[in-house]
MIROZA-176327 format. One line per field, with one value per residue: residue in one letter; chain; x, y, z of N, C-alpha, C in turn. Coordinates in pm, whole numbers, plus 50000, padded with zeros to 5 digits. Example, Ala and Ser with C-alpha at 12.3 -4.5 7.8 and 13.67 -1.06 7.14 Angstrom:
residu	[A;S]
chaine	[A;A]
n_x	[51319;51285]
n_y	[49431;49775]
n_z	[50780;50708]
ca_x	[51230;51367]
ca_y	[49550;49894]
ca_z	[50780;50714]
c_x	[51320;51290]
c_y	[49670;50003]
c_z	[50780;50787]
! end
This chain:
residu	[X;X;X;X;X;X;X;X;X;X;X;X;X;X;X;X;X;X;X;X;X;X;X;X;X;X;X;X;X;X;X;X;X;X;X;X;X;X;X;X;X;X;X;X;X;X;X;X;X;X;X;X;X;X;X;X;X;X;X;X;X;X;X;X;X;X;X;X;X;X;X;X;X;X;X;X;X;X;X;X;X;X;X;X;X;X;X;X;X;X;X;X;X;X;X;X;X;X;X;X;X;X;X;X;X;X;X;X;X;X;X;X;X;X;X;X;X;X;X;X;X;X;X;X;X;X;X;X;X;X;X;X;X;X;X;X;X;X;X;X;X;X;X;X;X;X;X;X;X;X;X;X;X;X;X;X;X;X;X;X;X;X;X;X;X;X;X;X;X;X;X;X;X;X;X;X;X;X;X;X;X;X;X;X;X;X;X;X;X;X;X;X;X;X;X;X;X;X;X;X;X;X;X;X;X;X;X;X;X;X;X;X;X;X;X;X;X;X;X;X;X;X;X;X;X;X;X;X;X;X;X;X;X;X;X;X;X;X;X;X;X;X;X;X;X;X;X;X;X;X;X;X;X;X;X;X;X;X;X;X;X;X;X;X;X;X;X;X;X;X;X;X;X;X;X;X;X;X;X;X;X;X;X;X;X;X;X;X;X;X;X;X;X;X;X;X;X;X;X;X;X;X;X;X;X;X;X;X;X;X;X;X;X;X;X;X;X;X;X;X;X;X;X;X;X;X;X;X;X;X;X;X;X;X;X;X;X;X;X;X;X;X;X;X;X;X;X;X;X;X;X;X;X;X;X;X;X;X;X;X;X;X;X;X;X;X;X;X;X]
chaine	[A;A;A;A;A;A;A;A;A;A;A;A;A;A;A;A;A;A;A;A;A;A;A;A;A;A;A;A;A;A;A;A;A;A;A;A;A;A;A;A;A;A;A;A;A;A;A;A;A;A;A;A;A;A;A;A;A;A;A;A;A;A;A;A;A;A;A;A;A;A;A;A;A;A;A;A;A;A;A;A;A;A;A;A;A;A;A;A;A;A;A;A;A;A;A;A;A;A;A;A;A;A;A;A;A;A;A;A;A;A;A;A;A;A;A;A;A;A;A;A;A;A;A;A;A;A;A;A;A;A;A;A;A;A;A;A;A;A;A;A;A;A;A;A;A;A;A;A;A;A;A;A;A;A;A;A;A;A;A;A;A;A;A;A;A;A;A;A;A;A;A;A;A;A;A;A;A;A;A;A;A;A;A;A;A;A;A;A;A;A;A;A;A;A;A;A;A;A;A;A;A;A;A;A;A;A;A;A;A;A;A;A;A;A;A;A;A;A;A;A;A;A;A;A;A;A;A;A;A;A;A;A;A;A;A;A;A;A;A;A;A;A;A;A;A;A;A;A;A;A;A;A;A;A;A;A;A;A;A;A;A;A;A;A;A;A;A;A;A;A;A;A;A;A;A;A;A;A;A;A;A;A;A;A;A;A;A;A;A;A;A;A;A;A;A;A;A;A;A;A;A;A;A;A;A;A;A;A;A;A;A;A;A;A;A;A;A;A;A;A;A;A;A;A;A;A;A;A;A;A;A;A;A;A;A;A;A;A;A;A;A;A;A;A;A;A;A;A;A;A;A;A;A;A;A;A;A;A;A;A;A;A;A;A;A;A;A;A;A]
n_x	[14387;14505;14564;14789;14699;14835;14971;15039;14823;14599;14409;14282;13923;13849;13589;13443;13575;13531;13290;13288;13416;13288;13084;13209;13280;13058;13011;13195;13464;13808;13926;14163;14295;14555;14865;15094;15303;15324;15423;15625;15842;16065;16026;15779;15560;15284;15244;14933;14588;14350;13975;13820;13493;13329;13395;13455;13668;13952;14303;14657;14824;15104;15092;15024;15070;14822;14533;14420;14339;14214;14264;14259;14375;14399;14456;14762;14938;15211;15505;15387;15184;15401;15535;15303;15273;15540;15482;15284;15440;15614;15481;15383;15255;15056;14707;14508;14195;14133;14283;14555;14440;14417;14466;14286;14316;14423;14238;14019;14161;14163;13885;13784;13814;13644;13331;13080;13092;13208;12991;12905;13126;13226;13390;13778;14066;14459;14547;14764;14864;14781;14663;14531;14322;14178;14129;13987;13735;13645;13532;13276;13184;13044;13036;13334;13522;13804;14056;14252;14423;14544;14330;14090;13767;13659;13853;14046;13901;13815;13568;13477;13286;13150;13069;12756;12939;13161;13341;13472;13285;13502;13445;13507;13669;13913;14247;14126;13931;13709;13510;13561;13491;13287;13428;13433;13638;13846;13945;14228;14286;14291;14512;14684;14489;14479;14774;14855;14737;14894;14823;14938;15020;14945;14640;14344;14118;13766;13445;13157;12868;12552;12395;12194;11969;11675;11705;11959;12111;12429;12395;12465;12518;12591;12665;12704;12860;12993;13104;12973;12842;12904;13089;12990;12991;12698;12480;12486;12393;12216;12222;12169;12347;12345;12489;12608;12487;12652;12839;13042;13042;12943;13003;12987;13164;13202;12979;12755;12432;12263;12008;11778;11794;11546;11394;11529;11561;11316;11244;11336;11271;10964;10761;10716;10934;11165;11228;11347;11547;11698;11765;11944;12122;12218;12273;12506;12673;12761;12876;13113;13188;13315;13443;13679;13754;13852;13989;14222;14247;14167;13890;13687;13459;13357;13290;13075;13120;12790;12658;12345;12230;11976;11835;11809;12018;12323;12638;12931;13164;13377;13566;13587;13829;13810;13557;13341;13025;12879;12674;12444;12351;12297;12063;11884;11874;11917;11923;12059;12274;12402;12412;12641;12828;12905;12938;13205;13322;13179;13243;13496;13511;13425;13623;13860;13753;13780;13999;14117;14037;14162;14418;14445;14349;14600;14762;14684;14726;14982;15083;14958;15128]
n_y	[88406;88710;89060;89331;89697;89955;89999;89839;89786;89793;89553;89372;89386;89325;89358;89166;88947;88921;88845;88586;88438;88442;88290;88070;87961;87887;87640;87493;87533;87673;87997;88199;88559;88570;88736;88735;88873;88792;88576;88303;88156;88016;87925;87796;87897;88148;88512;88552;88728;88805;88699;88759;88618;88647;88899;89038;89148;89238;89066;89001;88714;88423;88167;87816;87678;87712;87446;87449;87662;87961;88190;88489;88719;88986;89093;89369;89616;89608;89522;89380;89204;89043;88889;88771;88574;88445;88326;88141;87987;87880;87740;87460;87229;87295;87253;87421;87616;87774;87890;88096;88232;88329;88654;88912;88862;88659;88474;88478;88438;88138;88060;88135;87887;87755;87608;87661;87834;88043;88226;88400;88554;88889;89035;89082;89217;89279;89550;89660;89878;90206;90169;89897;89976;90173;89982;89781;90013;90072;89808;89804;89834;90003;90070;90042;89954;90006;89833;89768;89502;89380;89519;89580;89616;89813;90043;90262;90205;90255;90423;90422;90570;90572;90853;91006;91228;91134;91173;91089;91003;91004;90826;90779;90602;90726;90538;90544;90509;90737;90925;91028;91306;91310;91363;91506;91375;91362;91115;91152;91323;91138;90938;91098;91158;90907;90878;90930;90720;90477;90267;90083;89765;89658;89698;89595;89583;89585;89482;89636;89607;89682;89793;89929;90153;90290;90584;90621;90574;90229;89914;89567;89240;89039;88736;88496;88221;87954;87656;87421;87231;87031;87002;87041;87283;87539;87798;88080;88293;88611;88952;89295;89568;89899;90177;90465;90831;90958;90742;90454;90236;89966;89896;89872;89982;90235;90387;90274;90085;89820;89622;89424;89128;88977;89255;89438;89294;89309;89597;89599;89412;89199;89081;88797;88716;88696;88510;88265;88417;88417;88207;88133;88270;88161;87907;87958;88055;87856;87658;87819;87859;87565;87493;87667;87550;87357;87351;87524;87437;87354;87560;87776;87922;88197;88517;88658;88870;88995;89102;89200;89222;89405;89223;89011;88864;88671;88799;88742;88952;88958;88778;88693;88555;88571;88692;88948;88995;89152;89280;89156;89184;89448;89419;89326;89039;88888;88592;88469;88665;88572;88296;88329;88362;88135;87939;87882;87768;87574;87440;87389;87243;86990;86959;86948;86692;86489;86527;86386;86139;86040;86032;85858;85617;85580;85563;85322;85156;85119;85009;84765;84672]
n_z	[20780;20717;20590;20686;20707;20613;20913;21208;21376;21242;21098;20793;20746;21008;21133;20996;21067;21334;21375;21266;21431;21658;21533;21469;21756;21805;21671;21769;21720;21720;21684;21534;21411;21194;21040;20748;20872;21103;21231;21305;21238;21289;21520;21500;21527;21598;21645;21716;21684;21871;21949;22211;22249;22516;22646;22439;22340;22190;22186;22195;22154;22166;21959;21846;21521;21293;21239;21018;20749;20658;20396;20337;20215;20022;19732;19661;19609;19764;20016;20206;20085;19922;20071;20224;19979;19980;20224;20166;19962;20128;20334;20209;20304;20467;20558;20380;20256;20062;19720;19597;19290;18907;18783;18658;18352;18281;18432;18239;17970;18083;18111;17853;17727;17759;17657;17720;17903;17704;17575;17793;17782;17834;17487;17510;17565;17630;17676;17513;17294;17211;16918;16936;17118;17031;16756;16905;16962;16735;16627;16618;16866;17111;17353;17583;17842;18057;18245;18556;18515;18786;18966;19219;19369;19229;19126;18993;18756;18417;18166;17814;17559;17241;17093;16886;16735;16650;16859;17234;17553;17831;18135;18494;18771;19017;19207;19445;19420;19383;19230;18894;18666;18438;18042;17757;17487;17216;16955;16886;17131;17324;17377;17497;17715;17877;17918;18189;18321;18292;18148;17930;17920;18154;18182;18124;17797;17766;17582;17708;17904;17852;18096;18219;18459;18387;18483;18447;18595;18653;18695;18849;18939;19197;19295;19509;19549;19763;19900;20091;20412;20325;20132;19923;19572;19677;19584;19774;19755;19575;19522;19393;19278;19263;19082;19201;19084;18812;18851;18699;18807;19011;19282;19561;19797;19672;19651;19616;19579;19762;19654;19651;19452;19300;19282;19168;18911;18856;18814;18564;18381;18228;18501;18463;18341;18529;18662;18533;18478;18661;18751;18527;18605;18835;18717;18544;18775;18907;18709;18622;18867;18908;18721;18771;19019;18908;18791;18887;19172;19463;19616;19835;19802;19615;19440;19204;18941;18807;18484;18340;18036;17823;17656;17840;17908;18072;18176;18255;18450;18645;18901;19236;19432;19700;19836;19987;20186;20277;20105;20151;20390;20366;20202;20385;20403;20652;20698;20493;20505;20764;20647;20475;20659;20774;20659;20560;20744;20804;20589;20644;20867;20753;20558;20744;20846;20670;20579;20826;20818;20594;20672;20868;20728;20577;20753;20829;20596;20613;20845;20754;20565]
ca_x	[14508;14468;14732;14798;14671;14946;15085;15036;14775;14492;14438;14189;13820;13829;13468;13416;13644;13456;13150;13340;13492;13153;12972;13349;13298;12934;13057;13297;13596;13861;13962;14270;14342;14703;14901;15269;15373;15332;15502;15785;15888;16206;15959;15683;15413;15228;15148;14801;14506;14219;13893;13717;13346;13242;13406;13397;13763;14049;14402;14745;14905;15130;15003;15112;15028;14696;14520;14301;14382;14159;14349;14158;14457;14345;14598;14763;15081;15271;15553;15293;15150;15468;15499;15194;15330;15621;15399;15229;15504;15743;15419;15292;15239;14967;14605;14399;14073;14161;14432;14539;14354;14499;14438;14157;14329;14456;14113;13971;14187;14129;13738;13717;13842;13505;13229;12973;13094;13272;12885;12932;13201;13245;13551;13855;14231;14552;14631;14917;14874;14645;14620;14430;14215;14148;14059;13855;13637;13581;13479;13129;13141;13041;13077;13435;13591;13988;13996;14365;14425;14521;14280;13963;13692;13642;13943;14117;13807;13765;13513;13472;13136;13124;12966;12765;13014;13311;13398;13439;13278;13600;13460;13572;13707;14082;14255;14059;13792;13668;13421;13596;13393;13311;13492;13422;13750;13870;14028;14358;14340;14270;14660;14702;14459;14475;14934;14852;14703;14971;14757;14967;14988;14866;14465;14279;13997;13656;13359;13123;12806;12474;12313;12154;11870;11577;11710;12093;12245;12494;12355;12513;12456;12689;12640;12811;12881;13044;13136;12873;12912;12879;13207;12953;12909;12588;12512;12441;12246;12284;12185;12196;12404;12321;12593;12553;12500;12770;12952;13055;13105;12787;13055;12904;13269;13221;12880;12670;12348;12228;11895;11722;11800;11423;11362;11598;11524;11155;11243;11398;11210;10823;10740;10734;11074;11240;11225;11421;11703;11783;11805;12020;12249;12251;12367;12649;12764;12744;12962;13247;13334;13373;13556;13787;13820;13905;14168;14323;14271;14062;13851;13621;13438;13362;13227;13083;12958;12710;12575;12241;12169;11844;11745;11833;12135;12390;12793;13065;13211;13488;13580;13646;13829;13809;13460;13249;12906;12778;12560;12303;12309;12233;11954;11812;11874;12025;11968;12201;12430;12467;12492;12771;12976;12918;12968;13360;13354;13131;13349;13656;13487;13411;13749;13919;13719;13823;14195;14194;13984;14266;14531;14362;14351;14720;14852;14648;14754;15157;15091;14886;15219]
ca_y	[88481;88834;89130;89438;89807;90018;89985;89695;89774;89780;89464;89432;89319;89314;89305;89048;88812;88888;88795;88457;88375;88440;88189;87942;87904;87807;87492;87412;87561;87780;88038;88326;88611;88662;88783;88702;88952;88758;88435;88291;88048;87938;87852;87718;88003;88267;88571;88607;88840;88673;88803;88693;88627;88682;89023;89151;89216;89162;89102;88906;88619;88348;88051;87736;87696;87654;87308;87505;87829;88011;88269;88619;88781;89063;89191;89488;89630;89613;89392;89295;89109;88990;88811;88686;88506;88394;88198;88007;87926;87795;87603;87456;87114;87297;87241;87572;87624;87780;87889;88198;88198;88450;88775;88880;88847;88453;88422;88499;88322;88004;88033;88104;87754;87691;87629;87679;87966;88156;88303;88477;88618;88992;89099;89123;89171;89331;89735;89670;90012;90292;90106;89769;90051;90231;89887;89778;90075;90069;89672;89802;89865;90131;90095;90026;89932;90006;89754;89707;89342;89352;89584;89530;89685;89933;90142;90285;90179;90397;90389;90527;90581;90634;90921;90971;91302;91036;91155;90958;91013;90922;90828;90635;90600;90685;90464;90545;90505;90898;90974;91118;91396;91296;91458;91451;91338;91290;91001;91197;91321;90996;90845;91180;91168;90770;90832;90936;90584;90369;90140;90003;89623;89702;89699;89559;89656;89481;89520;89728;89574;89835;89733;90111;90186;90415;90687;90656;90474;90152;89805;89438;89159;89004;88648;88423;88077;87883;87538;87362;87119;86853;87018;87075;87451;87555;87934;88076;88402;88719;89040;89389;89666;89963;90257;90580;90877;90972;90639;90377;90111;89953;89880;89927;90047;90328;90388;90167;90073;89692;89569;89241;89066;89011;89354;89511;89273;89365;89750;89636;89250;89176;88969;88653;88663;88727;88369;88200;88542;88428;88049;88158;88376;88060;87765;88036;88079;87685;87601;87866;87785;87384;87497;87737;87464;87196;87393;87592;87345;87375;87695;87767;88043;88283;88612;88649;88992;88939;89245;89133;89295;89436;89030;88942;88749;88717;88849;88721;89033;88924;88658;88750;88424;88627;88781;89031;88978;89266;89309;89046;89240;89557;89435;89315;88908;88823;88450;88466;88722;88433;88170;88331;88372;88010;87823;87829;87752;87439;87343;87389;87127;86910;86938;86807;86512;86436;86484;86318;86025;85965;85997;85740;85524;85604;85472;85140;85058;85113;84908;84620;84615]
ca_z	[20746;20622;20586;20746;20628;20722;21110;21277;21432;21177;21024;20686;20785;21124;21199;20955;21151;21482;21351;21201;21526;21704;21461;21475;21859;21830;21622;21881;21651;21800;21531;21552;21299;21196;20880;20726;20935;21283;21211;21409;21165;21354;21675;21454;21622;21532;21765;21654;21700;21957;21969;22290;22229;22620;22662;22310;22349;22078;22249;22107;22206;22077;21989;21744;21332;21309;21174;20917;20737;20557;20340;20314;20187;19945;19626;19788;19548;19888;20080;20246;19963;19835;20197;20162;19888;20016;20300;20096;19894;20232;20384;20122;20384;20565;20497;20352;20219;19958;19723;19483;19109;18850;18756;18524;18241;18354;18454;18092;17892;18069;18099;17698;17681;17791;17521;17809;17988;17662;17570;17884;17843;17740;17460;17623;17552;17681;17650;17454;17238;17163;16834;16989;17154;16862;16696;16987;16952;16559;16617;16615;16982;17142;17460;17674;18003;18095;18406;18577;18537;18937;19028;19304;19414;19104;19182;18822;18674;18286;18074;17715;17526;17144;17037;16728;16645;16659;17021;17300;17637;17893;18299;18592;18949;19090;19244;19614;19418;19337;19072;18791;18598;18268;17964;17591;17417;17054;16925;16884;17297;17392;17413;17657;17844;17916;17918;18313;18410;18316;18106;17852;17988;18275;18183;18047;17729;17776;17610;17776;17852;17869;18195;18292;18478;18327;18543;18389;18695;18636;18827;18803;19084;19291;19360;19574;19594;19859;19987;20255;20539;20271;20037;19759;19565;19645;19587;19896;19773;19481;19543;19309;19307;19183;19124;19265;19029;18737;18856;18583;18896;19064;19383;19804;19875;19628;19710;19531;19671;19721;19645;19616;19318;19234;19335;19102;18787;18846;18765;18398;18329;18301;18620;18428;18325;18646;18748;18414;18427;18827;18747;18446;18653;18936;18686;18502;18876;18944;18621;18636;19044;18919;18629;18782;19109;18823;18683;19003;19280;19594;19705;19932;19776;19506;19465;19085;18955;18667;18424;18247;17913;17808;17633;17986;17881;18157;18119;18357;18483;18706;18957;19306;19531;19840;19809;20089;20218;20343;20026;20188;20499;20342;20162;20494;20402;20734;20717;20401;20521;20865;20615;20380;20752;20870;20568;20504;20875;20824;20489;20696;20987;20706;20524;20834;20889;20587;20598;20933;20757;20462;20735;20881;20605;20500;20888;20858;20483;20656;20918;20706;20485]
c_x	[14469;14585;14648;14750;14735;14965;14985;14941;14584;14531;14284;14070;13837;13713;13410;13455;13626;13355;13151;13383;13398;13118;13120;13339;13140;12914;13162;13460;13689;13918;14039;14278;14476;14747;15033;15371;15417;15378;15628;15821;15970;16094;15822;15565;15378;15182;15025;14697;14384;14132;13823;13579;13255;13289;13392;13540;13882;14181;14491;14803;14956;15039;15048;15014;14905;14680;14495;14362;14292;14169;14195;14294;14428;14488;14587;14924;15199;15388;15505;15248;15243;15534;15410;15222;15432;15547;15370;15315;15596;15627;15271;15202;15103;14832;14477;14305;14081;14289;14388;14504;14430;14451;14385;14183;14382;14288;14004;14021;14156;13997;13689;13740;13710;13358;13077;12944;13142;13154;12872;13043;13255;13373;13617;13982;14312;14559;14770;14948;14701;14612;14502;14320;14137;14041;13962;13711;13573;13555;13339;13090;13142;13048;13220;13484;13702;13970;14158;14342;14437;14415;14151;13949;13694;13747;14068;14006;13796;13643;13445;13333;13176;13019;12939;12816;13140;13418;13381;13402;13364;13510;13479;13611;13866;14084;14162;13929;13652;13612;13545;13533;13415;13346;13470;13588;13798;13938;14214;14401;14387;14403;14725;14666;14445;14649;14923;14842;14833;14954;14790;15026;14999;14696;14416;14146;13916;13547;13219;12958;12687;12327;12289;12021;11769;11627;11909;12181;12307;12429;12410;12457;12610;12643;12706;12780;12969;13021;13007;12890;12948;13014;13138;12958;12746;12628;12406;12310;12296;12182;12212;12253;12375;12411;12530;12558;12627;12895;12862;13045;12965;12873;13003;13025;13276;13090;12752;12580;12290;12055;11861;11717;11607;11361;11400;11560;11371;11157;11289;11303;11090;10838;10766;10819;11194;11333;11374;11587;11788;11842;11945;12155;12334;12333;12478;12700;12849;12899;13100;13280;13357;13424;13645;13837;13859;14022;14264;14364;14152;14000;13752;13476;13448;13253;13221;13047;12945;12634;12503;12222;12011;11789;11775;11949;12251;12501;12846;13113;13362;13451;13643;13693;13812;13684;13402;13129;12815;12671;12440;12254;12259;12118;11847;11808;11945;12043;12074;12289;12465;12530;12618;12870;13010;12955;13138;13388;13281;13198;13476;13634;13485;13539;13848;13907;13786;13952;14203;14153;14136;14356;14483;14401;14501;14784;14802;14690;14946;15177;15011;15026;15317]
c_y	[88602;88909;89257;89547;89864;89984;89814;89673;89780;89689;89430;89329;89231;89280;89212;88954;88833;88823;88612;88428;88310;88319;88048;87878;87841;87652;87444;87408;87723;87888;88206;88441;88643;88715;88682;88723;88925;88657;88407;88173;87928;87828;87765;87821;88123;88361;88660;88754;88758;88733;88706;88723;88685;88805;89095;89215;89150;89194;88972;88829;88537;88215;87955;87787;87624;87530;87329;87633;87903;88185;88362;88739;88872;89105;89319;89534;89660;89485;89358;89171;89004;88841;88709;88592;88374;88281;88113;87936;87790;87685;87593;87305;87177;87299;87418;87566;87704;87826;88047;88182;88324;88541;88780;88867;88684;88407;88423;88401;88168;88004;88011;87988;87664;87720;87668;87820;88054;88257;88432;88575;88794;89004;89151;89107;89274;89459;89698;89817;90113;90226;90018;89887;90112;90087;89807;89860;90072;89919;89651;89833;89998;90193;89995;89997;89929;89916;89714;89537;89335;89401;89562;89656;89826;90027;90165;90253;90263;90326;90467;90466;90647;90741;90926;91095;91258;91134;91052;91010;90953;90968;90741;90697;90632;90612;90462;90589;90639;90896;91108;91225;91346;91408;91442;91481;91351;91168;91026;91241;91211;90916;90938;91172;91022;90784;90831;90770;90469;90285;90048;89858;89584;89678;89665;89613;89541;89534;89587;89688;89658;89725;89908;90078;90294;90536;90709;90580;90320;90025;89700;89350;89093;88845;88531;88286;88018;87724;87494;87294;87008;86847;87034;87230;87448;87734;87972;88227;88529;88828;89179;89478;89734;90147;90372;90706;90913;90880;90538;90241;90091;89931;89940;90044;90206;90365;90391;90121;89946;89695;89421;89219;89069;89105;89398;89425;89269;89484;89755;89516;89253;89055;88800;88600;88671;88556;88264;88296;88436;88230;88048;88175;88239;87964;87869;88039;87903;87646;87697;87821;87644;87410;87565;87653;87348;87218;87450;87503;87414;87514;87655;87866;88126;88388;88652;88780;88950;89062;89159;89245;89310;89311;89015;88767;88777;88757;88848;88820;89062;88834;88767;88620;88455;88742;88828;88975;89049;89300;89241;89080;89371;89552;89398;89151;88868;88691;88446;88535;88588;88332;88184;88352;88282;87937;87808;87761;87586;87408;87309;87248;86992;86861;86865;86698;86460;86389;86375;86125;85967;85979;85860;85599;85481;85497;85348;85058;85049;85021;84793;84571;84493]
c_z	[20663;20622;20643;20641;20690;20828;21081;21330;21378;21128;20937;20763;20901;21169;21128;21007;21279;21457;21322;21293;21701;21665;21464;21625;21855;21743;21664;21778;21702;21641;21580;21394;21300;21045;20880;20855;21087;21299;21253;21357;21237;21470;21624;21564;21537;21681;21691;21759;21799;22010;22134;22315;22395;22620;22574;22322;22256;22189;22149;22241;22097;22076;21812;21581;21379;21197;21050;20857;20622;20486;20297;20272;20039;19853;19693;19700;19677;19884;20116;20198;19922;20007;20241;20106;19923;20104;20281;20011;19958;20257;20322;20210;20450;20489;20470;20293;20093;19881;19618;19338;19046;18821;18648;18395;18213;18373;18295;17984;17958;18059;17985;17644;17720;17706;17578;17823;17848;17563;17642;17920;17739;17698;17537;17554;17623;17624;17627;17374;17171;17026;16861;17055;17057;16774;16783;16961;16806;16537;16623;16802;17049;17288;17543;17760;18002;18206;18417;18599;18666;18995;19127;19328;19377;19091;18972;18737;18530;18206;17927;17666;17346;17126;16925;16677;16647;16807;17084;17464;17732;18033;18389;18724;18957;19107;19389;19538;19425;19221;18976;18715;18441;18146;17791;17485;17308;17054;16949;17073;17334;17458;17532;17728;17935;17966;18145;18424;18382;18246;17994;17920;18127;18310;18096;17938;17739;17732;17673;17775;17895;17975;18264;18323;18390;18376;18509;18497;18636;18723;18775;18913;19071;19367;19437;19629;19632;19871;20076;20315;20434;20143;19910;19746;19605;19649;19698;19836;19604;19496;19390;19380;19185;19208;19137;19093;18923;18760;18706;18626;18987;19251;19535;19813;19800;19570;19628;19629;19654;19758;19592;19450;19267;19225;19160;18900;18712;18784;18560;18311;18367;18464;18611;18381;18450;18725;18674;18435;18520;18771;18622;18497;18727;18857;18568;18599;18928;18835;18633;18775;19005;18831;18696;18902;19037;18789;18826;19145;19335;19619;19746;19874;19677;19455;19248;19055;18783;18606;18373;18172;17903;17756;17773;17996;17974;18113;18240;18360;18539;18822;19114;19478;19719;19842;19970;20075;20260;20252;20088;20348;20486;20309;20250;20516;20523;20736;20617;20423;20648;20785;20542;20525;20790;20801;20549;20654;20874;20691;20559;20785;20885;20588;20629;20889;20789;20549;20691;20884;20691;20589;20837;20850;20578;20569;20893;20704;20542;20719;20838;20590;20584]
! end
């Protein structure tokens, strides 16, 4: 299930769900794309999207509620979205792979309830007033992040920079994700030139953590852990991103460049610490997806990005329940980009044995009454 991008006739990550429907028929699973938007409630159908693997040709037809559903539905300030919503709200009876988690500021407060994970986690509170900003920055920190609590894939991104003549370096992304030109500020601009974005409780302030290359670029990693045939997390792979010139955002879509995780912590870490960072990064990714599936319910999936500091101490970044993969195809990993497309597809096979198991179970304890 995904949603529409304008008309009807684009629908979001398209060639990701050929590739998933490809790798769904070679485990003997039939698999449709539809949205909100195609649902025939009354008739119990959907007229979906149907890629056919021998011709390579997408065409629609109807066809009933599927057994399985695995929600790829992206935040989108749209009806779309709010549709979305509604879906999951009417059929809540049907079985999905995963579900909606909250927004980064929902996602923060519950994690700091975690004595594990709240090491990891950089200062953070609500843009309630240029005041709390103000007192953010004179907390000894010197570096910033504005981040819309809804926002994905870097888009509104700001970020301020103390200087040592008590300016503040202001830069960041539009919303479509455009390099901003950096500007040197005062304290007193500052409530002007921020009144444009909107950001009083709206965005979030977050410490700012100083992950730069020698050459001034921005890099974090991106690691992702998934579900497996067997319903455990394992993490399937983590790669680097590294942001393009005068960006603040290490992001692909806003043209950020991926490299191999050991690659990239080779350019900042002797050789012999490389090994301890990655295992670091792996059991911080391990413990937030079983905390955030303890507290939210079921997922399938989770896309982490992780800044490492110059000690090589990790920092939870943000949470992403509907994460991309193409980083592991850029860097040339194809067995891990295959396995991040096959795996929700072999949790899903192994989620309905399971249902069909307890239903099973359910019809022989009815009849043994």
């Amino acid at each position: 299930m995904t949603l529409y991008l304008g008309d009807r006739a684009n629908i979001e990550e398209r060639s990701y769900f050929r590739k998933l429907i490809v790798q769904a028929d070679k485990l003997g699973l039939k698999a449709i794309v539809f949205t909100p938007q195609d649902v025939d409630g009354k008739n119990r159908r959907i007229r979906a999207h149907i890629y056919d693997t021998a011709t390579g040709k997408w065409s629609r037809s109807w066809r009933p509620f599927p057994q399985i559903i695995y929600d790829r539905c992206r935040y989108q300030p749209t009806e779309r979205f709010r549709q979305f919503r509604r879906f999951r709200a009417t059929y809540t009876n049907l079985l999905y792979l995963n579900r909606p988690i909250a927004n980064k500021w929902g996602i923060y407060q519950f994690l700091y309830q975690s004595p594990r994970i709240r090491p990891h986690l950089p200062a953070t509170r609500v843009y309630e007033s240029h005041g709390h900003l103000l007192d953010f920055l004179r907390g000894g920190r010197k570096l910033v992040y504005l981040k819309p609590i809804n926002g994905t894939g870097g888009r509104g991104i700001l970020r301020l920079e103390r200087k040592s003549n008590g300016t503040y370096l202001l830069q960041g992304r539009d919303s479509r994700r455009r390099i901003i030109a950096p500007k040197l500020v005062t304290a007193r601009q500052l409530p002007k030139k921020l009144a444009a974005w909107h950001v009083k409780g709206r965005y979030l302030i977050q410490q700012g953590i100083p992950s730069r290359l020698p050459d001034g670029r921005v890099f974090d990693f991106r690691l992702l852990i998934q579900k497996n045939g067997n319903g455990e997390w394992e993490v399937t792979g983590c790669a680097g991103r590294v942001g393009p010139k005068m960006s603040i955002t290490s992001n692909l879509h806003g043209g950020g460049q991926a490299v191999p995780m050991a690659e990239l912590l080779g350019r900042i870490f002797p050789e012999d610490r490389i090994e301890s960072i990655r295992t670091s990064v792996y059991e911080l990714g391990e413990e937030v997806a079983r905390a955030v599936e303890g507290h939210y319910g079921r997922l399938c999936e989770l896309g982490i990005d992780i800044a490492i500091d110059p000690d090589g101490h990790p920092w939870l970044l943000e949470l992403n329940p509907k994460p991309a993969r193409e980083v592991f195809a850029r860097i040339g990993e194809k067995e891990t980009y295959e396995k991040a497309i096959t795996r929700p597809l072999e949790y899903a096979l192994w989620l309905y044995r399971q249902n069909s198991d307890a239903s099973v179970s359910r019809r022989k304890r009815r009849l043994a009454r």
